[in-house]
VOGU-3710 file (C-alpha; in Angstrom, 3 decimals, decimal comma):
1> xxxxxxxxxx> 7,392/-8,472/-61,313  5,007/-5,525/-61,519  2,228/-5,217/-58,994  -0,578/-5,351/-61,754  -3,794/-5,312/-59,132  -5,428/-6,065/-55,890  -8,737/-8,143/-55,294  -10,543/-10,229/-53,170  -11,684/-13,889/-52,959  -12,706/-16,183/-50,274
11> xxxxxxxxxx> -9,706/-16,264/-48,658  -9,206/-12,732/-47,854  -7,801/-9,477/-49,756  -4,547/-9,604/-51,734  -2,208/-7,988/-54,097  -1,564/-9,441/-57,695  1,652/-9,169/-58,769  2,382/-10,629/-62,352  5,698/-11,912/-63,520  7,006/-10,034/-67,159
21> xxxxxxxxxx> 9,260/-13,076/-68,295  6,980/-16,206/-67,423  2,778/-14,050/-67,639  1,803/-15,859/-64,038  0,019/-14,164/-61,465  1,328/-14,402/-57,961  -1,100/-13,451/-55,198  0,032/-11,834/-51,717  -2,485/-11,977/-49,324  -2,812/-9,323/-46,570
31> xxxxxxxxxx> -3,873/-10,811/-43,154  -0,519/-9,979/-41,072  2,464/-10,641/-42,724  5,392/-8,336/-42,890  5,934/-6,711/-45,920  7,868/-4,193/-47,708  6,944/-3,160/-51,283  8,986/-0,792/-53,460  7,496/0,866/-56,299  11,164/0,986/-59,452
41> xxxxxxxxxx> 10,852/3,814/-61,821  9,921/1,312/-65,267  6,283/0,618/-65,818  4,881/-2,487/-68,039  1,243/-2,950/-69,263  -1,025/-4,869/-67,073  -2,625/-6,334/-69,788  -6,278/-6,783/-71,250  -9,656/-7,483/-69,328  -11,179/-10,595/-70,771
51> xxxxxxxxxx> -15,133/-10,261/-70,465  -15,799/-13,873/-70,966  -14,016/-15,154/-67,206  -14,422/-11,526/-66,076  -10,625/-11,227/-65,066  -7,147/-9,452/-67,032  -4,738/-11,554/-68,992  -1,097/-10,578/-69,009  -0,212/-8,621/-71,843  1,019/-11,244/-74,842
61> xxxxxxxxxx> 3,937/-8,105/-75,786  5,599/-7,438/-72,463  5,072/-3,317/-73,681  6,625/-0,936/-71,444  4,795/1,711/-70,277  5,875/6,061/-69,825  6,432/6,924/-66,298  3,965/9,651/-66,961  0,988/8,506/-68,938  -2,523/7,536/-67,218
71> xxxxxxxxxx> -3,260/4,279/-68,611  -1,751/0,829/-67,403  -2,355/-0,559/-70,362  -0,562/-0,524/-73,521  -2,389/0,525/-76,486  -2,698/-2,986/-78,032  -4,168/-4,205/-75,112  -6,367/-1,490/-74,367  -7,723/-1,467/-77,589  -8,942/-5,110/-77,297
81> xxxxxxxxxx> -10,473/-4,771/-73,864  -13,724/-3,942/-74,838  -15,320/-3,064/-71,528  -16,830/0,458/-71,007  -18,955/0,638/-67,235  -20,138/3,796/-68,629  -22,008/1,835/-71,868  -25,157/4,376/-71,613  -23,043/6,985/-72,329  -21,785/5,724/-76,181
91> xxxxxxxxxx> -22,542/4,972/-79,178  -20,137/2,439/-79,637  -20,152/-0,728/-77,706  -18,100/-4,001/-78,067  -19,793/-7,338/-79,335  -18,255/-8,791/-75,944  -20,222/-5,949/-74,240  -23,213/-6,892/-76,048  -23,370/-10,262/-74,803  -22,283/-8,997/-70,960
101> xxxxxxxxxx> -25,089/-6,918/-70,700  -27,106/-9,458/-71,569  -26,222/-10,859/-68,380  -28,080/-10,779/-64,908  -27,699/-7,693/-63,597  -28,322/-5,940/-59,540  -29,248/-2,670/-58,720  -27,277/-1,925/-54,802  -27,537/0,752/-52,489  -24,492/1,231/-50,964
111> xxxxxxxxxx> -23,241/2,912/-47,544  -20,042/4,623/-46,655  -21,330/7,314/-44,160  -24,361/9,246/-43,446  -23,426/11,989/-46,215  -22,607/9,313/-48,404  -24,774/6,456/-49,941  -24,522/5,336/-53,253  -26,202/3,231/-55,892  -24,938/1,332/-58,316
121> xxxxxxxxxx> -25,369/-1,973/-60,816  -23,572/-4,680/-61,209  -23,077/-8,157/-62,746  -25,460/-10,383/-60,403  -22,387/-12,461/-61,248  -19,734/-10,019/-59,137  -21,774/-7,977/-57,380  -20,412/-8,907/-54,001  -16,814/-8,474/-55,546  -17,612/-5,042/-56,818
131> xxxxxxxxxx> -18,923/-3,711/-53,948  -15,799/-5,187/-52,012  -13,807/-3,139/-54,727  -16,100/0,501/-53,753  -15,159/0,049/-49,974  -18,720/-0,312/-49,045  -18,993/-0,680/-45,618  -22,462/-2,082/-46,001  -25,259/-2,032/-48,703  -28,744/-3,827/-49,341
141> xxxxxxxxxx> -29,468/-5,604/-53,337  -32,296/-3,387/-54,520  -33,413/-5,963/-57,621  -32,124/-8,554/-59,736  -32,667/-7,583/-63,876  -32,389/-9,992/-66,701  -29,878/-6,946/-68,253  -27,645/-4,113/-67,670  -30,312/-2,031/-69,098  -33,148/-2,599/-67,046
151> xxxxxxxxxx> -30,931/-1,892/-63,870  -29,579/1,033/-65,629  -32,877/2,351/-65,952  -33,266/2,160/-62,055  -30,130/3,536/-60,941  -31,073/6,217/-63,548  -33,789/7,216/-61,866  -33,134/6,904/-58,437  -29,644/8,900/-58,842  -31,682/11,612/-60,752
161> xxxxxxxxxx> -34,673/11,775/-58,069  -34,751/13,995/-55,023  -33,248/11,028/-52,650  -30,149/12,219/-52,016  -28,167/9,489/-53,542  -24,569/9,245/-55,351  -23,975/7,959/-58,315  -20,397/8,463/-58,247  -17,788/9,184/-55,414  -14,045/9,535/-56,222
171> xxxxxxxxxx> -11,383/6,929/-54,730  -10,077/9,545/-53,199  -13,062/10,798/-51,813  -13,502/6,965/-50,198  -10,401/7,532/-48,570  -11,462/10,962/-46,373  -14,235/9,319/-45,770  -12,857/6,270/-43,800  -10,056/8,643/-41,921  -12,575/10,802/-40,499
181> xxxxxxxxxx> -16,037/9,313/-39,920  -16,253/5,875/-37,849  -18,084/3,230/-39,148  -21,476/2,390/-37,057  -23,466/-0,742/-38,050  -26,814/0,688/-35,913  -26,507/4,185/-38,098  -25,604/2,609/-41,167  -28,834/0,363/-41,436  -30,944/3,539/-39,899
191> xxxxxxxxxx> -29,944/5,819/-42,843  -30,228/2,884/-45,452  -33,399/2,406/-44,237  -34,735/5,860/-44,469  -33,154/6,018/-48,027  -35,296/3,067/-49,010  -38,556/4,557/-47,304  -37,975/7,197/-49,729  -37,465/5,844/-52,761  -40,342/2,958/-51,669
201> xxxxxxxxxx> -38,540/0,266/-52,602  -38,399/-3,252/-50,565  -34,706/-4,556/-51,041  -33,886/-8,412/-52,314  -31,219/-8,764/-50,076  -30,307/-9,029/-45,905  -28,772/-6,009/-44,794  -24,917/-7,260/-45,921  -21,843/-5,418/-43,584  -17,850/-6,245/-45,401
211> xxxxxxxxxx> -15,615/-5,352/-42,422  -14,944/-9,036/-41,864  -13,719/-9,298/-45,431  -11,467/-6,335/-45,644  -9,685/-7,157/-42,217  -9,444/-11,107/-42,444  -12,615/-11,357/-39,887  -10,416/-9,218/-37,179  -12,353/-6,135/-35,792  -10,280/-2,756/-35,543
221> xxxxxxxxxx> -11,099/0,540/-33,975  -8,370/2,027/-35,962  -8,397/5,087/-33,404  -4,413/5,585/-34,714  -4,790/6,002/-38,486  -2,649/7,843/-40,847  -3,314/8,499/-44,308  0,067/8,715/-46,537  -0,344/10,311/-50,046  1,839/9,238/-52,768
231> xxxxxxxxxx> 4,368/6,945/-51,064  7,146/5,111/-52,467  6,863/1,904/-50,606  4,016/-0,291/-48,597  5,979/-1,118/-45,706  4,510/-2,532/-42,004  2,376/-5,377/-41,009  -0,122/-6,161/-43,414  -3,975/-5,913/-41,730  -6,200/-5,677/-44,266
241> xxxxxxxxxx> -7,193/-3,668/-47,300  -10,854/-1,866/-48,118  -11,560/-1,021/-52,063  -8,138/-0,393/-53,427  -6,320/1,184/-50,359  -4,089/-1,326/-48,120  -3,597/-0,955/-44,100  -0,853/-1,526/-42,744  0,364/-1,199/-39,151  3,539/-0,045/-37,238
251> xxxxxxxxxx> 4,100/0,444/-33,239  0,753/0,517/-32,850  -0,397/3,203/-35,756  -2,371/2,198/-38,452  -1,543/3,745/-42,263  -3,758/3,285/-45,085  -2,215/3,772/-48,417  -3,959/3,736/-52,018  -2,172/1,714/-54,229  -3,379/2,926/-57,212
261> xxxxxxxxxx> -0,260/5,105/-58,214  2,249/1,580/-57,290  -0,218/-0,503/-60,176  1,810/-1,244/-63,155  5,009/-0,495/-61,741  7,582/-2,647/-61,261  8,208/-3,726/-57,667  10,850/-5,431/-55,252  9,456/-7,588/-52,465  10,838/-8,371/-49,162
271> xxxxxxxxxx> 9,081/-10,237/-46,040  10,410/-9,519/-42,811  10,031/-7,628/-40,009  12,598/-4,958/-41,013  10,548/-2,459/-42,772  10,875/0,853/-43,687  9,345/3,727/-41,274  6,414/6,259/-41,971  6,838/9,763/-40,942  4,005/10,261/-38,246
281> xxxxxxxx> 2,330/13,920/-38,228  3,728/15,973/-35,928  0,496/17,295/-34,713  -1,673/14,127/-34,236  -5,284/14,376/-33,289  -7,949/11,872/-32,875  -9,638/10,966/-36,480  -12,830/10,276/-34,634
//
């Protein structure tokens, strides 16, 4: 199997692995189990986003992929996907594009720490989805469009205006941010709220908080917390995941991994209690 994603759903989060020989998905879901994932050196396509039930497809040639190049996707697949987020920015858009931006679309303003609020737009469709996928700790829906354009033309303009807003921030960048600043629910709404007074606009939505959704509905102070950089392996008990970065815990110390470099890779699974130990810091200091 290759691990070939992770995502979200009313369960809780999970990994996606996908099985080469038969093309079925298998999902693992993180809300404490014991597992131990190891990333083999041989890399397969992940296969081809299908706009029209918003989810990938295994690819239909089993195409290997080199251990060194970017994409997970083969270049048959990735020809046919057909998706570009970035669709103000070309000339050259899909049909299936076309009709997706057709589509409902949200404008959010999203919070991951007083330095860092973001806006974005969405599907109306997946909008809770993709802001599970960001690691947003907490956000408020700005407007509902009838298309991708209308909502591109307000994330446009609040991005460009003196507010002090992101339009972008890097995974890695997510990361820092949830080592070393501690999520507070009373600051969070105070800065959103001051963001909105500024760019005078009243929001659709509730003020929406995610923490029960990345950590199965358990609360964490996560005051032990290592971040481990280009692993090997996934190994611990699993607590939770926020955006694309898994948590797992050992002896009392929390490690949040990225699994961004294990996608496409094939993997071995085992589930036990026997898994493999993460070098701890030698100088360790409160992240807080």
């Amino acid at each position: 199997m290759i691990l070939s994603g992770c995502s979200y759903d009313n369960i809780g989060p999970y990994l996606k692995f996908c099985d080469i020989d038969s093309g079925k998905y298998h999902k693992q879901y993180l809300n404490k189990e014991y597992l131990t994932v190891r990333k083999l050196d041989r890399r397969y396509c992940i296969g081809l986003y299908d706009l029209s039930v918003l989810s990938y497809k295994p690819c239909p040639y089993k195409n290997k992929l080199e251990l060194g190049s970017k994409p997970n996707n083969c270049s048959d697949c990735y020809s046919k996907i057909g998706f570009n987020p970035a669709f103000y920015n070309t000339k050259k858009i899909s049909p299936e594009q076309l009709e997706y931006n057709k589509k409902n679309h949200v404008v959010y303003l999203a919070y991951f720490s007083p330095l860092h609020i973001k806006v974005g737009i969405a599907s109306e469709k997946r909008a809770e989805l993709r802001l599970l996928e960001q690691g947003v700790r907490s956000a408020f829906i700005l407007k509902t469009f009838p298309n991708a354009y209308l909502a591109r033309e307000l994330e446009h303009k609040i991005c460009h205006g003196e507010y002090e807003v992101l339009e972008r921030l890097l995974s890695e960048q997510k990361t820092n941010i949830f080592c070393n600043t501690k999520y507070d629910s009373g600051v969070a709404l105070k800065n959103l709220n001051e963001t909105l007074k500024s760019i005078d606009i009243y929001p659709e939505s509730s003020f929406l908080e995610f923490d029960s959704k990345y950590f199965n509905g358990n609360i964490y102070d996560f005051e032990s917390l290592e971040n481990i950089k280009n692993p090997k392996y996934l190994s611990g008990e699993t607590v939770g995941m926020i955006g694309n970065a898994i948590l797992l815990k050992q002896n009392g110390t929390f490690f949040l991994i990225s699994i961004k470099k294990f996608i496409s890779y094939e993997i071995e699974i085992e589930k036990s209690e026997n898994f493999i130990k993460y070098e701890i810091a030698a100088k360790q200091t409160s992240l807080w």
